[in-house]
C-alpha positions as CSV (number, residue, x, y, z in Angstrom):
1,X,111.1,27.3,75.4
2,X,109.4,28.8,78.5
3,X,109.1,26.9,81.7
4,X,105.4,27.1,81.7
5,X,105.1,26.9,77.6
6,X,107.1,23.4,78.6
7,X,104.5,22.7,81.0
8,X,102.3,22.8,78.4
9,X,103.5,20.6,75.9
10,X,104.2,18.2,78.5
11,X,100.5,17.9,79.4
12,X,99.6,17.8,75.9
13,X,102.0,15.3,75.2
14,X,100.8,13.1,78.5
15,X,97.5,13.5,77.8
16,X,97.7,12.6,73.7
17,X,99.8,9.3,74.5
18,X,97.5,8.1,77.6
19,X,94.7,8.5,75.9
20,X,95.7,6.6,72.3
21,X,93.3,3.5,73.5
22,X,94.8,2.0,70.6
23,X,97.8,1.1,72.4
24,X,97.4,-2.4,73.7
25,X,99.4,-3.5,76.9
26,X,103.2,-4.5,76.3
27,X,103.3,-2.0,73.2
28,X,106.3,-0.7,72.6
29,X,105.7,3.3,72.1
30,X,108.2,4.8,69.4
31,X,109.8,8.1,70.7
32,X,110.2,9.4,67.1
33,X,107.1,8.6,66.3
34,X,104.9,10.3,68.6
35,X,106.8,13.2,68.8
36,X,106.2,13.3,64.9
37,X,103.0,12.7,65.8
38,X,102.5,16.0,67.5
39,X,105.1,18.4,66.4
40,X,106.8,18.6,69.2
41,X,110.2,17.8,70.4
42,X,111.5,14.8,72.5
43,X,112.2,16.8,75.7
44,X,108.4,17.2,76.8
45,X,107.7,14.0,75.6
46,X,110.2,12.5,77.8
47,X,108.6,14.3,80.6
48,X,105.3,13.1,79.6
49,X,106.5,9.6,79.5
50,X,108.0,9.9,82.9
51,X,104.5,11.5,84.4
52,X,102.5,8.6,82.9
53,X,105.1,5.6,84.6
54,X,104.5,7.9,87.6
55,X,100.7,7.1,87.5
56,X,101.6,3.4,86.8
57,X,100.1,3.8,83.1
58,X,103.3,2.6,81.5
59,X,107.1,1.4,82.4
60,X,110.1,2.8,81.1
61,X,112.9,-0.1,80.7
62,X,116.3,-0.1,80.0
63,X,117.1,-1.2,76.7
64,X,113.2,-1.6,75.7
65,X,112.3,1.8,76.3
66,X,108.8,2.9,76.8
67,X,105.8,0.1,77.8
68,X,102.7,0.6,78.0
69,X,101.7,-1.6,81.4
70,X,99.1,-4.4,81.3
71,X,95.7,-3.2,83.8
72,X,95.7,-5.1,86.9
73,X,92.2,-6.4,88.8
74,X,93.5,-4.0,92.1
75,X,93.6,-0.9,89.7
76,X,90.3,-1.5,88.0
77,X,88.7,-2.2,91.5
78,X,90.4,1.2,93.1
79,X,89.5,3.4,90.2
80,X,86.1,2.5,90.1
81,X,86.0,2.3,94.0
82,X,86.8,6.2,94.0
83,X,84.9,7.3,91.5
84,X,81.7,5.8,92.7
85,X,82.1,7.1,96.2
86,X,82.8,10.4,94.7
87,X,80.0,10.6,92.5
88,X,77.5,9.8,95.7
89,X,79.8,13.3,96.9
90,X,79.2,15.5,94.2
91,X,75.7,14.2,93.1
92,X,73.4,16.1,95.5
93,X,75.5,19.8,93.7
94,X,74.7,18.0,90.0
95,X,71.3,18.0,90.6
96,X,71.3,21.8,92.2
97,X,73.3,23.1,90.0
98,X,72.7,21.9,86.3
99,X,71.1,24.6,84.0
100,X,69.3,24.1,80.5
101,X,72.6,25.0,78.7
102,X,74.2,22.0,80.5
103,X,71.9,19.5,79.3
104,X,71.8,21.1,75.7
105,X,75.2,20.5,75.8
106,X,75.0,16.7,77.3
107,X,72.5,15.9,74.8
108,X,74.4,17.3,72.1
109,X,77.6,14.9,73.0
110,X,75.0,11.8,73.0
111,X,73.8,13.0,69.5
112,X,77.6,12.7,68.8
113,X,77.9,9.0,70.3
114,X,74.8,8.3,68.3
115,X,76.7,8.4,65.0
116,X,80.0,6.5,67.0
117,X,77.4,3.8,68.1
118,X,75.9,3.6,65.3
119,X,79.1,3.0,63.1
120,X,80.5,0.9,65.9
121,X,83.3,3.5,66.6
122,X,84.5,2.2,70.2
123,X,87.7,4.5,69.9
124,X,85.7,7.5,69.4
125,X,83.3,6.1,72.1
126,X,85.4,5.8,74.7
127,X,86.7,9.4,74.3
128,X,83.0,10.7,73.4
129,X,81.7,8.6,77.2
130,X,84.5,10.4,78.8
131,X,83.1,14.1,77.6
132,X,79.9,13.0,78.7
133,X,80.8,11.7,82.2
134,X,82.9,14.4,82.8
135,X,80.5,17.1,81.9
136,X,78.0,15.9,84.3
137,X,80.8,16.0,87.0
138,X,81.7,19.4,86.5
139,X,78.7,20.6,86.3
140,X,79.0,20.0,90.4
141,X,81.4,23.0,90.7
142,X,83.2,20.8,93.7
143,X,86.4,21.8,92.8
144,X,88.6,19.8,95.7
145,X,86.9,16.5,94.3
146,X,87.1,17.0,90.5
147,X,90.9,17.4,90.9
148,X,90.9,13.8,92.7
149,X,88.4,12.7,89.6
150,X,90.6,15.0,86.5
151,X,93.7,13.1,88.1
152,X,92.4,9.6,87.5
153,X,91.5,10.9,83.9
154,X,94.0,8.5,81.6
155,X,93.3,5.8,83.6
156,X,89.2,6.1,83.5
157,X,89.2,6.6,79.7
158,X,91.2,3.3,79.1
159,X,89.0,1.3,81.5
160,X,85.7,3.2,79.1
161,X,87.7,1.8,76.2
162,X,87.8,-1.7,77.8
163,X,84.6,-1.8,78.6
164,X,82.6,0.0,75.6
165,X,85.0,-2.6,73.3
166,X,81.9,-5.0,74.6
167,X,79.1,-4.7,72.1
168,X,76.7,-6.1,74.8
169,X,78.1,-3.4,77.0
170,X,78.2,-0.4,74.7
171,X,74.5,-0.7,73.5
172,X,73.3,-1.1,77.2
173,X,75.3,2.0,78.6
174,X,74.7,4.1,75.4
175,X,71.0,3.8,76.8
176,X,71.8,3.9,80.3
177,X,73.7,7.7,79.5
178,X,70.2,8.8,77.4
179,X,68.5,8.1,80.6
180,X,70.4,9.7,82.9
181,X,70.2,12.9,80.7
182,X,66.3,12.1,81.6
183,X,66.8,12.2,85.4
184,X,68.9,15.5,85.5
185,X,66.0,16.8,83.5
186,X,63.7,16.0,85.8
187,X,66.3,16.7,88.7
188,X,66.1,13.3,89.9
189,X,68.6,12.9,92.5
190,X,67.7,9.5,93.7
191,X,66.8,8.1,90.5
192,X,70.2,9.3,88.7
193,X,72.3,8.5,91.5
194,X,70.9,4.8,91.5
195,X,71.3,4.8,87.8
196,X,75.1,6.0,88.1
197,X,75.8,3.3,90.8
198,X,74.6,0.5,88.6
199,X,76.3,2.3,85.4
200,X,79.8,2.4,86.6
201,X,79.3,-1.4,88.5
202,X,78.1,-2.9,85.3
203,X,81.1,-1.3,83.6
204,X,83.5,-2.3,86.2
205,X,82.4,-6.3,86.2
206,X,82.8,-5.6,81.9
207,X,86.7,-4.5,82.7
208,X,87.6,-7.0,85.0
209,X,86.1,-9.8,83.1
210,X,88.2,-8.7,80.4
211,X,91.3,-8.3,82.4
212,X,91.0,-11.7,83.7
213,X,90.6,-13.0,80.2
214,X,93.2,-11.8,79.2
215,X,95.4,-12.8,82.4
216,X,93.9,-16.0,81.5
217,X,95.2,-16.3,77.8
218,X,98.9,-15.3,79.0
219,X,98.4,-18.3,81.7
220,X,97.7,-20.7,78.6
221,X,100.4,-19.7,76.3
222,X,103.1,-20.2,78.7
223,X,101.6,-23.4,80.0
């Protein structure tokens, strides 16, 4: 196999198993299995393994092999922490830059999430939230802070997961994403950026309360 072929399974690889929001922490991930899973062979999904303990998504132990790690109140609060500071960045070039095609395309994605709401599909959600956050960032063209953003990518679309496995949560920030779409319509800076603050707070204080719930049932069993 080619180096740079190898380079690409290895992403595909990293980015299929970080993003399975299935996987619950302290789950034992099966070599064999995700490698049957997407036809490839063990070698880049070693590598992939190795990227993702590298990014503190999961721990590779002796004897146990590969874990996926439990989500820790510091990581929720630094993930969110840079990606609301960079969206107050990029914000201002959203609003310059965004053409009719890109809000075609963003309402199209919450038609999508419509049927994944409706049938109470958080998996598909979470992925589905992540297309539409990220299209709205790209649409920025700042490509020195999307990298920062793309490189936090596994670790935003589990925290989605997390918080869009609240029904309270999902129904609210389904509605919150259909008004947003109606701010960049109307170019809206100061509305949508308000908007986006209070979106990814809310959605924050929904992760953190489950983290701490579950820190908290942990706590009880071995009391």
């Amino acid at each position: 196999m080619r180096g740079r072929d190898l380079v690409g399974f290895v992403d595909d690889a990293t980015a299929a198993v970080a993003r399975d929001v299935q996987l619950p922490a302290g789950y034992r991930i099966v070599e064999t299995v995700y490698a049957n899973k997407l036809h490839i062979s063990r070698t880049p999904l070693r590598e992939a393994f190795r990227k993702l303990e590298l990014d503190g998504l999961v721990s590779c132990e002796v004897r146990r092999g590969v874990i996926v790690r439990a989500f820790t109140i510091e990581d929720i609060e630094e993930i969110y922490g840079i990606r609301n500071a960079l969206m107050t960045l990029i914000t201002p070039s959203i609003i310059e830059n965004i053409t009719e095609e890109d809000l075609k395309e963003l309402e199209d994605i919450l038609s999508v999430m419509d049927i994944s709401e409706r049938d109470a599909d958080s998996s598909a959600l979470a992925v589905q939230n992540r297309q539409f956050h990220r299209k709205i960032e790209h649409i920025s063209n700042k490509k020195r802070i999307l990298r920062v953003i793309d490189s936090q990518e596994e670790y935003i679309i589990r925290f989605s997961a997390l918080a869009i496995a609240s029904i309270v949560r999902r129904t609210s920030a389904h509605q919150e994403h259909r008004l947003m779409l109606t701010y960049l319509r109307e170019r809206n800076e100061e509305k949508f950026a308000d908007l986006m603050a209070r979106h990814l707070e809310q959605s924050k204080r929904v992760c953190l309360k489950a983290v701490d719930g579950h820190v908290g049932n942990i706590q009880k069993k071995r009391a």
